[in-house]
N, C-alpha and C positions, 0 to 999 in steps of 0.2 A: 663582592669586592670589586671596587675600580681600580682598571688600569690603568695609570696615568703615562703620557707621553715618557716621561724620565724613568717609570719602573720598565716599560716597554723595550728603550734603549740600554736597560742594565740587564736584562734579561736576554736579549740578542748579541749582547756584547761586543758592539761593535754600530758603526755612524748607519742607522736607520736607512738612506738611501742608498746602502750597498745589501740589507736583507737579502738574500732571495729565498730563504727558506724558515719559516717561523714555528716553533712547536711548544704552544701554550698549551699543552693539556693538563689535567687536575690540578687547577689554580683556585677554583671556587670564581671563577671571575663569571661578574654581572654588567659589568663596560668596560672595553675598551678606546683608550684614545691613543694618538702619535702612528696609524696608520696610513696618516693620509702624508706621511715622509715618505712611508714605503715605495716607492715607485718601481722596483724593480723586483718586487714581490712576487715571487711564481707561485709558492705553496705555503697556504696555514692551516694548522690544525688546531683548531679548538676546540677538541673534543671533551668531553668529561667536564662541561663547566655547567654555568646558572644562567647564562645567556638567553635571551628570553626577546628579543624584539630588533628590528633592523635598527631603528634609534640607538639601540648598543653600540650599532658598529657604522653609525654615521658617517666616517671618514672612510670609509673601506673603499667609496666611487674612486679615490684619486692613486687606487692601487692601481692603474691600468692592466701591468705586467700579468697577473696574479690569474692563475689557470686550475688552481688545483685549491679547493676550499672542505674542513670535516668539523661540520658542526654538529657531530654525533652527540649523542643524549645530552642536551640540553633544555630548552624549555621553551622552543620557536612554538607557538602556535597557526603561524602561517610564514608563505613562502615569500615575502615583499621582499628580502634579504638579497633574494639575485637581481634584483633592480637596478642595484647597486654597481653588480660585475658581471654583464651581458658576453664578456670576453671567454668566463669558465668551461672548461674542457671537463672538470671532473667536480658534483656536486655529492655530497653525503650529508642529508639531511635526519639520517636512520637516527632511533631513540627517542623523537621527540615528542610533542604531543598534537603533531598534524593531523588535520579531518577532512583534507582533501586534497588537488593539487591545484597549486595557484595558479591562474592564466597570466600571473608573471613572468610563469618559467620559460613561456614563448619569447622574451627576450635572449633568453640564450643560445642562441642559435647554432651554437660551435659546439654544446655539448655533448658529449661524447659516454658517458657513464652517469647514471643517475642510480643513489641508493636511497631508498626512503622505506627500508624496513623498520617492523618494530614503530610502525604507529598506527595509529586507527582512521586511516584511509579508506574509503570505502567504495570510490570508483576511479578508474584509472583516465584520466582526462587532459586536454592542455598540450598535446604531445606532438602535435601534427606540426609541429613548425621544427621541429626537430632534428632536420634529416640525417646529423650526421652519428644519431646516437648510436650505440653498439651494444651499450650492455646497460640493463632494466632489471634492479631489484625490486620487487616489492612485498619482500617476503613478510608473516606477519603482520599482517593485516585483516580486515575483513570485508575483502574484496569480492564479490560473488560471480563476475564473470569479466574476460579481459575482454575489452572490444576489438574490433577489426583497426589497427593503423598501419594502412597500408602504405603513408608515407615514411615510415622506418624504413626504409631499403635496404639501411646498413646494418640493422639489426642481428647482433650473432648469439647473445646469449638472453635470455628472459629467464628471472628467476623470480616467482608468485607463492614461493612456497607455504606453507600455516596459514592458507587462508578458505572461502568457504564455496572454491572455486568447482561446479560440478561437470562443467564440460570445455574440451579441450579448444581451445581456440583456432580458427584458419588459419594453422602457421605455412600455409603457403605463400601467405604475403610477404616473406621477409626468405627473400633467397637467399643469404648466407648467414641463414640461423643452423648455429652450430651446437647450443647449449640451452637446455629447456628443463627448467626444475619446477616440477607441480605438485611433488610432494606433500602429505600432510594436508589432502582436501577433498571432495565426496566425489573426484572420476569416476565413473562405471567402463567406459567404452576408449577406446583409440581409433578417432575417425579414419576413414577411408582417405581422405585428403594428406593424410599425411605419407603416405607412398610417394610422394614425389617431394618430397623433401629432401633432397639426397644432399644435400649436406651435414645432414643431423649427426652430431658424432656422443651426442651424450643425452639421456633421455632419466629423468629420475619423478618416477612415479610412485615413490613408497606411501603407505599408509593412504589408501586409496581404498575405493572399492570393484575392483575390476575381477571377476568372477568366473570368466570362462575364456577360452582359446579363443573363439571369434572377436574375443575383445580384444587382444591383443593382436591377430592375424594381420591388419595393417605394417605393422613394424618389420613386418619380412622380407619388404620392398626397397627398404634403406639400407645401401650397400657397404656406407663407410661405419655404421653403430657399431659404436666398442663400447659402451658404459651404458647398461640398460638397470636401474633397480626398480624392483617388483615386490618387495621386502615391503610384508604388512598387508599385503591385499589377499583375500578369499584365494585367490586363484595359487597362494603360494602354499595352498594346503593340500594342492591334488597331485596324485601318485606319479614320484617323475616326474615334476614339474620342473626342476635345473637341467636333468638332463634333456628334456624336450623343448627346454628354451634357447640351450644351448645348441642342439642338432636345428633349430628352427631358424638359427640365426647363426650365422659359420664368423660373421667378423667378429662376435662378440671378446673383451676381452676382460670385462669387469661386468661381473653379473650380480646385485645385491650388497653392492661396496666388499667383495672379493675378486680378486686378478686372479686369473688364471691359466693365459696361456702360456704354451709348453715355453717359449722364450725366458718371459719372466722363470718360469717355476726353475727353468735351466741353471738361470742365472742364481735364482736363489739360494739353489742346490751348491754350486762353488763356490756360493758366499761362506755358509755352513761348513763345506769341503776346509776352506781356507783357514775359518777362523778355527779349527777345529787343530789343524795343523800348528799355527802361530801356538794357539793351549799348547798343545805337547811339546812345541819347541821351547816355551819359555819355563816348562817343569823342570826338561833336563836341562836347564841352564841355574834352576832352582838346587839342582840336587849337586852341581858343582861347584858351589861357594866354598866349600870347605875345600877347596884344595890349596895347590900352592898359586903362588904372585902369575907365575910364567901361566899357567894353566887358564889362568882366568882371562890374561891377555891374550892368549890364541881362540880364548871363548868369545871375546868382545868384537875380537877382529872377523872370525866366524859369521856373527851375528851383521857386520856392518859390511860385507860383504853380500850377505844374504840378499839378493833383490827384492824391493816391495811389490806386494800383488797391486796390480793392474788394473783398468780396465777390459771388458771384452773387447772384441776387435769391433764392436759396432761405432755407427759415428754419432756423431751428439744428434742428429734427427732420430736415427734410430732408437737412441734409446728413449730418448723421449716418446716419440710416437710410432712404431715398425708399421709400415707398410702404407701410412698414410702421405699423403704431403701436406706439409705443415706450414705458415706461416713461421717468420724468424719472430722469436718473441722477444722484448723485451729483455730478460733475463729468463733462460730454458729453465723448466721444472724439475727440481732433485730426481734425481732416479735412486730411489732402495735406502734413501736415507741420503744420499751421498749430496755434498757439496756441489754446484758446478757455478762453473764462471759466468760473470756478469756481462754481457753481451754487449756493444755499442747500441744505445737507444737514444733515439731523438726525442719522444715521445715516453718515457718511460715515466710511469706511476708510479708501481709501488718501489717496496725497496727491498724487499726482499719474498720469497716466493716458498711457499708451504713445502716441507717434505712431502713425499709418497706416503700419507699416514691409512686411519680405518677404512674411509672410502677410494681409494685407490687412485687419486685422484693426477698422479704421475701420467696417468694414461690418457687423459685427458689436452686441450688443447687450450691452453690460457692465452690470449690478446693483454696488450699492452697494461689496458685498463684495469682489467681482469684480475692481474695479479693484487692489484690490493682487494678487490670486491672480495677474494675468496679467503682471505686473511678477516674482513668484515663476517662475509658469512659464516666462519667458523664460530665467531666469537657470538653474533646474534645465535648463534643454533645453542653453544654451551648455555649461554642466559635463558633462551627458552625451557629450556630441558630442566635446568635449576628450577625455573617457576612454577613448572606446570604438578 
């Protein structure tokens, strides 16, 4: 289906040159036209359409503004699309049906996040003009070794995951790499090189083949790891093997997508305590409906006097991340399920930021960009699972 300039501006509802945020998702649409009004366009998402070639989106050059682009499962077969908007901080080109990465994307020089899961990519290239990237999905794919770019400096999170990856790359080249997900790909070994990584604060190697203790022995040198999973590899079959991963490594605090230090569990424990209390308060408030008018009113009043539970006395760093220092993110990560307020962001992607759910992931340290990629990755991980 084509967009045309007048469904475009009935759809945004409101005079085209004031846009600044567009959300065509599952439209079926195969062009669009009336972007080149946009001029004050920060963010579109067009994900879940038919879109299929940069000629689609011919007017897209005169977005200038426009920073944040999701042309998630579509039908790009190449990357000419950022030609267009060399200005983009955040590209997702995930779902489509890419076989490589365009030496296009060297025009984008600002970018800051690139997702390109979930296609058949099969070398990781084109990246070196990059510098200010931070965060690299390329999960899903079949990719067989990531090369050395050591012009990434700002590099904090790589995620390569489901692909046919069998040795760890020199992540010494990227000093505040925080986040490394190689999951799902034939590891044996954790190099030596990686003891000095000491920023590493999240390491996820499931479904691997790593086989003995010397393979992992490297990781005992990284002082700040709290998120190690190991879940799927030979080595999670030998006797005591949590507990000696655990004694082996004192910061850990999520081992195999379970949390487990005493903090959390503390916390847990008064959640339980709490909620368990609120039950029995609200029975006997059950068992006195049948009384009289007056009765019920010194019940309600009872009740509204009651103070609500609390937080613990820790402070928002803390619960987010104890003991670490943390960058101020965006919008801080739910702790236990729990709401928390949205932070002032200059720079803020996503819009909203995952609970604490199976892999523990509260514990973790999200960057700006971050916060959508892990709302992406979830959702790439549920469809693979479905397919496989």
């Amino acid at each position: 289906m084509k967009f045309t300039a007048e469904a475009l501006a009935d759809a945004v509802g409101k005079p085209l040159s004031e846009a600044t945020s567009i959300d065509l998702r599952n439209k079926g649409l195969t062009h669009i036209d009336g972007l080149s009004a946009c001029r004050g366009l920060r963010r579109l998402d067009l994900s879940n359409n038919r879109i299929g070639s940069s000629e689609s989106l011919d007017s897209l050059q005169n977005a200038t503004s426009l920073i944040h682009i999701n042309l998630a499962n579509n039908e790009f077969e190449d990357m000419s699309v950022v030609e267009q908007v060399p200005q983009l901080n955040v590209l997702n080109m995930s779902s489509n049906k890419l076989k490589s990465i365009s030496a296009s994307l060297a025009s984008c020089s600002k970018l800051k996040a690139l997702i390109l899961g979930q296609n058949k990519i099969a070398r990781i290239e084109h990246l070196d003009k990059l510098g200010d990237l931070n965060t690299l999905v390329v999960s899903h794919n079949v990719i067989k070794k990531l090369p050395d770019m050591p012009q990434l400096k700002e590099l904090t999170k790589i995620s390569a995951a489901h692909n046919k990856i069998d040795t760890i790359p020199d992540l010494t080249l990227y000093p505040k790499l925080k986040e490394v997900r190689l999951n799902d790909n034939a590891i044996k070994t954790v190099p030596e090189g990686i003891r000095s990584c000491t920023s590493l604060r999240v390491i996820d190697l499931g479904n691997n083949m790593v086989d003995d203790w010397s393979s992992v022995a490297p990781l005992v040198s990284i002082p700040y790891l709290h998120n190690l999973n190991l879940k799927g590899n030979p080595i999670c079959k030998e006797d005591g093997y949590r507990e000696r991963v655990v004694q082996m490594l004192p910061s850990l605090r999520v081992l195999d997508g379970e949390r487990f230090d005493q903090w959390f569990l503390d916390r847990k424990e008064k959640r339980k305590n709490r909620a368990m209390a609120s039950a029995a308060a609200g029975s006997n408030n059950d068992d006195d409906d049948g009384d009289s008018n007056d009765e019920n009113s010194d019940s309600d009043s009872d009740t509204n006097e009651r103070p609500k539970p609390v937080l613990g006395s820790a402070t928002l760093e803390e619960e987010v991340d104890i003991g670490v220092e943390v960058e101020v993110p965006a919008m801080a990560p739910a702790v236990e399920g729990e709401q928390v307020a949205e932070a002032p962001a200059a720079v803020a992607v996503g819009e909203e930021v995952a609970q604490e759910g199976e892999d523990s992931r509260a514990a973790d340290e999200d960057s700006p960009e971050e916060v959508e990629v892990r709302q992406i990755e979830d959702r790439e991980e549920e469809e693979g699972i479905m397919s496989e």
